[in-house]
C-alpha positions, 0 to 999 in steps of 0.5 A, spaced: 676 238 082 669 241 081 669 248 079 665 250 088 670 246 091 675 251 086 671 257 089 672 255 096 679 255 096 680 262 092 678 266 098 682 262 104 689 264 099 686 271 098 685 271 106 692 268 107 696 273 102 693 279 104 695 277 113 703 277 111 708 283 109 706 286 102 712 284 095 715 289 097 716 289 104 718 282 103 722 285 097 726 288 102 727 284 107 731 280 104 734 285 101 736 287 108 738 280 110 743 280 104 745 286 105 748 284 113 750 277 111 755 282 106 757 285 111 764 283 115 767 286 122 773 284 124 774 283 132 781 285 133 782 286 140 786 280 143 793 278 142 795 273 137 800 268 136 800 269 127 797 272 121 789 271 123 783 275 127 781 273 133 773 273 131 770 275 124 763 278 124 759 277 118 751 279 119 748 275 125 753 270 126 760 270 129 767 266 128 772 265 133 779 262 132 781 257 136 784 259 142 789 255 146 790 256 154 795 261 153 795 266 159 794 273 156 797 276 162 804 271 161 803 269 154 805 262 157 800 256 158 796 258 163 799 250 166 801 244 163 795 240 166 788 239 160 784 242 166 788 248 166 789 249 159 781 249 157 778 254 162 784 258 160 782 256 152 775 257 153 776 264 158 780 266 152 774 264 147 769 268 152 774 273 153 773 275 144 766 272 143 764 279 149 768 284 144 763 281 139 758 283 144 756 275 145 756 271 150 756 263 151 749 263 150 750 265 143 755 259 141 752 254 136 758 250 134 764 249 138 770 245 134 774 242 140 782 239 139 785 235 143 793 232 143 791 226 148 783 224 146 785 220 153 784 227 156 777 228 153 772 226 160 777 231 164 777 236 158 770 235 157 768 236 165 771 243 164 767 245 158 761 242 160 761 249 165 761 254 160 754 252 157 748 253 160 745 244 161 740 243 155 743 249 151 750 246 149 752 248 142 753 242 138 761 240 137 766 236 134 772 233 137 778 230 134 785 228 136 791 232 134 798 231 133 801 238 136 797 244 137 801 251 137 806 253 143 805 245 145 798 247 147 794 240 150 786 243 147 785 248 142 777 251 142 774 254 136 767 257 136 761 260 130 756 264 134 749 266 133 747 272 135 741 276 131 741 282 135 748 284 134 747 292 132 750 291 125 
């Protein structure tokens, strides 16, 4: 390389270097990072059916335990029909991802399982109007054996949600 082509560049670094956040404002920008993603909330406001919470808060993202379509206000099957069971389940998912201060806007993942794989276009017309269209999180859908309390659908959740108050 010849030594002015060397000069030429030297300036634009020094330019580009000097536009950002100093070392230590980067520093500690990670540092702030980090110290979020350490963090643990623990949503507990809803009723379970073991020893597991209802949804995790770690930084800025959410996990939501599978829910089924129980009724809350029964503690039955919200019906025995997989159109009932998942506006319930994802009702019941809705219902825990606002205590976490989200809505279904913020979901990234959804993990959806199903007794009757038969069952996914009905399954999935339902689900599909929880989520804004273009905006759909990415999901993965599997065929069970048994689900707890004889349940057809169970839907699990990972929300992201930068503006969480930590």
């Amino acid at each position: 390389m010849h030594a002015s082509a060397s000069w030429c560049i030297l300036p634009a670094c020094v330019l580009m270097t000097s536009c950002g956040p100093n070392e230590d404002r980067v520093r500690a920008m990670i540092a702030d990072e980090f110290a979020r993603q350490g963090t643990k909330s623990f949503i507990v406001q809803a009723e379970t059916i073991g020893p597991y919470s209802p949804a995790i808060r770690t930084g800025s993202f959410v996990f939501v335990s599978g829910q089924i379509g129980l009724d809350p206000a029964t503690g039955a099957l919200a019906g025995n029909d997989i159109q009932a069971q998942t506006r319930q389940a994802m009702s019941n998912l809705l219902t825990i991802l606002s205590k976490a201060g989200c809505d279904s806007s913020d979901v990234v993942q959804c993990t959806v399982y199903l007794t009757d794989m038969k069952e996914f276009p009905s399954m999935n017309q339902i689900y599909g109007g929880y989520f804004q269209e273009d905006r759909y999180p990415t999901r993965t859908t599997v065929e069970v054996r048994s689900l707890p309390r004889n349940a057809k659908i169970e839907v699990a959740a990972v929300a992201y949600a930068p503006q969480l108050p930590q």
